[in-house]
N, C-alpha and C positions, 0 to 999 in steps of 0.2 A: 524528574530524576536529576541528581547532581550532573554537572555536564564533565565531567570526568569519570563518568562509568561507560562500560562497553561490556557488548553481549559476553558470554565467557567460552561460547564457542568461536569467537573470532579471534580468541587472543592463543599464541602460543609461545609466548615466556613463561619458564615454570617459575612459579610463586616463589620458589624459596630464592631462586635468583633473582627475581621483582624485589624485593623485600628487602630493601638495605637503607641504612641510613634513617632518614625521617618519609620514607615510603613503604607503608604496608598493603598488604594485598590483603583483598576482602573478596570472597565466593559465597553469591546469599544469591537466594530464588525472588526472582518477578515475574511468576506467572501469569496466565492472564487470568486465573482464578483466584491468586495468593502473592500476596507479596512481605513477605517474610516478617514479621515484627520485629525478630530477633535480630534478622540481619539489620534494620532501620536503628533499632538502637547501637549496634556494632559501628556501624558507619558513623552515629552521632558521635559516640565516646570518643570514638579513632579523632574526630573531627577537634573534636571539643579539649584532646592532647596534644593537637599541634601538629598528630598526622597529616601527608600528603597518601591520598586513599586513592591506590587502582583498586578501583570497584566494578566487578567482574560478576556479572548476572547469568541469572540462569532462565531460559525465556520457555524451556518446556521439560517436561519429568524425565524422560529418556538422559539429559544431560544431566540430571541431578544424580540419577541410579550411577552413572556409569564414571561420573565425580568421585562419588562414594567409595565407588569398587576400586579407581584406579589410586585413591590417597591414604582406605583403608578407615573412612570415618563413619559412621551411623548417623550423623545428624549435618547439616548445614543453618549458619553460617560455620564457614571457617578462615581463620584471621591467620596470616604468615606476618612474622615483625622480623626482623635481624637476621632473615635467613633462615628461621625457624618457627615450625606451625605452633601456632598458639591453640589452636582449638577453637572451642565455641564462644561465644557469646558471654556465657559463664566464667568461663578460664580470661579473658580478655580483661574483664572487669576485676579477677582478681587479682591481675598481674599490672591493670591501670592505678587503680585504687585501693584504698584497705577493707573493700569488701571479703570477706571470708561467712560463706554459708553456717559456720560452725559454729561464728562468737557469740557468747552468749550478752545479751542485751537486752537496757530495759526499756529502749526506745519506741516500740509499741505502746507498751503502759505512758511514758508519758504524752505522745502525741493523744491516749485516749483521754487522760484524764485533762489533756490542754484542752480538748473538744468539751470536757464534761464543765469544765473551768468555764467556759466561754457561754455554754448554752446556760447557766445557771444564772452567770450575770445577766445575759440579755432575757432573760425571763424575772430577773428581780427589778431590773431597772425600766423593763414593758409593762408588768403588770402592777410593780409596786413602788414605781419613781425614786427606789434605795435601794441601798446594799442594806441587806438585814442578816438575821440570825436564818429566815429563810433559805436565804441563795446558799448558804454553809447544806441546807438540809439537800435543798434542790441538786446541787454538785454532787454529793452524795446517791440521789435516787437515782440519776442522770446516768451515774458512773456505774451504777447496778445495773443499767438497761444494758449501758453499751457492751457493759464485760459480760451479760449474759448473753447476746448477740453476738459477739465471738465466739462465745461455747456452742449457740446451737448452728453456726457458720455449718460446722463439721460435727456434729457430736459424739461421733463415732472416733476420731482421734483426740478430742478432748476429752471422753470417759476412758479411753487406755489408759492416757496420760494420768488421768483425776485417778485412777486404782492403784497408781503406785504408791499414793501418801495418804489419800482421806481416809479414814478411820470405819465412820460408817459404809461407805460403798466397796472397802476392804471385806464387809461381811453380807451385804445387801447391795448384788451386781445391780437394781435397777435403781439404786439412788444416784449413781453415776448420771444417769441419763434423765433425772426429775429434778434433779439439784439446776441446772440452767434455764428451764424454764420456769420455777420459783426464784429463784434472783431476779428473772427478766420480768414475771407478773408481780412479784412485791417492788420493783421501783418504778414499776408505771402506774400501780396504784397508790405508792409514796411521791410520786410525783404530784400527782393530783389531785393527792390527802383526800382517797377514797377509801373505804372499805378498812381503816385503820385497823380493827379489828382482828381482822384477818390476815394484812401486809406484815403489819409489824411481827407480831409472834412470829412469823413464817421463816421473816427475814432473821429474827435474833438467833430461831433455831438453826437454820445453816449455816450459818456465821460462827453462830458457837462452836460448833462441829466444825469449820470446815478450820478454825483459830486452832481448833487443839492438837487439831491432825497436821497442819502446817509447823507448829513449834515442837510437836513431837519428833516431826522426821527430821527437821532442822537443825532443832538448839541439842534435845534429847541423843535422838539417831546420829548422827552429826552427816547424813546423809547427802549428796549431792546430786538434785534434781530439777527437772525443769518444769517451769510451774503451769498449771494446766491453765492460769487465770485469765489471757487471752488467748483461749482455746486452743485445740491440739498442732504441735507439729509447730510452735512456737521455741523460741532461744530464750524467751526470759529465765531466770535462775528462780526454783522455789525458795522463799525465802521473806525477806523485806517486805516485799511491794505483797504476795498473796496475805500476808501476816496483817498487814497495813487495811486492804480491799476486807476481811472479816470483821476485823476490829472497826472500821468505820461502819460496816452494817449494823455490829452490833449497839456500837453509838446511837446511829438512827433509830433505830428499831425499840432502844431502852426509850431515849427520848419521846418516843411517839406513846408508847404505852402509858409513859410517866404524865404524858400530858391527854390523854383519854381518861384518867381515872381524875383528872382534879377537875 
């Protein structure tokens, strides 16, 4: 433990009087069973702004409940800055930085596809000593696993979300829930130029589908929604990047076919 924390039954300065200037007062549990995560990161951030942190522990339940009851909150941590309770964990963080739970962002999509980027080089340049026309395909099937592996994460808030705009699972509730695991089995059989036959058609049909019902709610609808493509309960905007993830399938998917019949 930092050595500027103290149990929080031994302290009795009230917090909002603690709390002035570049001193904040922090109340987070170190049980002997639990030691707060929430609070851990509270205390780093505090740390990490140049806070001077009373950090004020709670060492058994009895003092949590009656924390609780006597400040009026339902959760601990709870952060005092200027005299004033900031709340949780959550609220701290939006008041340090420009975190906001609400904005929407496509920061997901690109960390996935940095990841899809990265495994497709080091598979071109492991098994085929070059950057070819491959590793474009590999990037490709890579990025179908991973974005289908978001969807079946939850699948249950990623088919809510998928029923607002896709077209077929607008009329057929269980393509909602079929549609990620053919994305996920068509780029692991695209990955390993197995079973073409069967991957690629699979993949051009979703794609197709999943393209028209994206430009329909979008460009058409003029609609403003959040895209089911890295699974439910995401801030990405439906739009660009789901338009982009169809259309690259169905790229793949022509190409493979195109080159099965020559």
């Amino acid at each position: 433990m930092p050595k500027d924390t103290r149990d929080a039954a031994t302290v009795t300065t009230a917090p909002a009087t603690a709390a002035s200037g570049q001193t904040a007062v922090l109340y987070r549990m170190a049980l002997p069973n639990h030691l707060c995560p929430s609070g851990q990161k509270a205390r780093w951030l505090l740390d990490r702004h140049g806070y001077d942190v009373d950090d004020r522990l709670f060492r058994d339940r009895p003092e949590v409940d009656a924390f609780k009851q006597e400040h009026d909150v339902q959760t601990t941590p709870q952060i005092w800055i200027d005299g004033e309770r900031v709340g949780g964990y959550d609220a701290l963080r939006q008041k340090l930085t420009d975190y906001d739970p609400k904005t929407k962002t496509y920061r997901p999509v690109i960390y996935l596809f940095a990841v899809a980027a990265a495994a497709a080089l080091a598979l071109s340049i492991g098994f085929l000593g070059a950057i070819t026309w491959q590793t474009l395909g590999w990037f490709i099937s890579v990025s179908m696993i991973l974005l289908g592996m978001q969807k079946l994460r939850d699948i249950e808030s990623f088919s809510t979300m998928f029923l607002n705009y896709d077209l077929l699972a607008r009329r057929w509730v269980p393509y909602a829930y079929i549609y990620p695991w053919v994305e996920t089995a068509a780029g692991v059989l695209m990955t390993g130029m197995l079973l073409t036959w069967l991957a690629a058609p699979a993949a051009l049909i979703i794609s197709t589908i999943g393209a028209i019902s994206v430009f329909k709610a979008v460009y058409v609808d003029k609609r403003e929604l959040k895209c089911a493509c890295v699974g439910g309960n995401s801030n990405v905007p439906l739009g660009f990047v789901s338009l982009t993830e169809n259309l690259m399938m169905m790229g793949m998917a022509i190409a493979m076919i195109v080159l099965l019949f020559t």
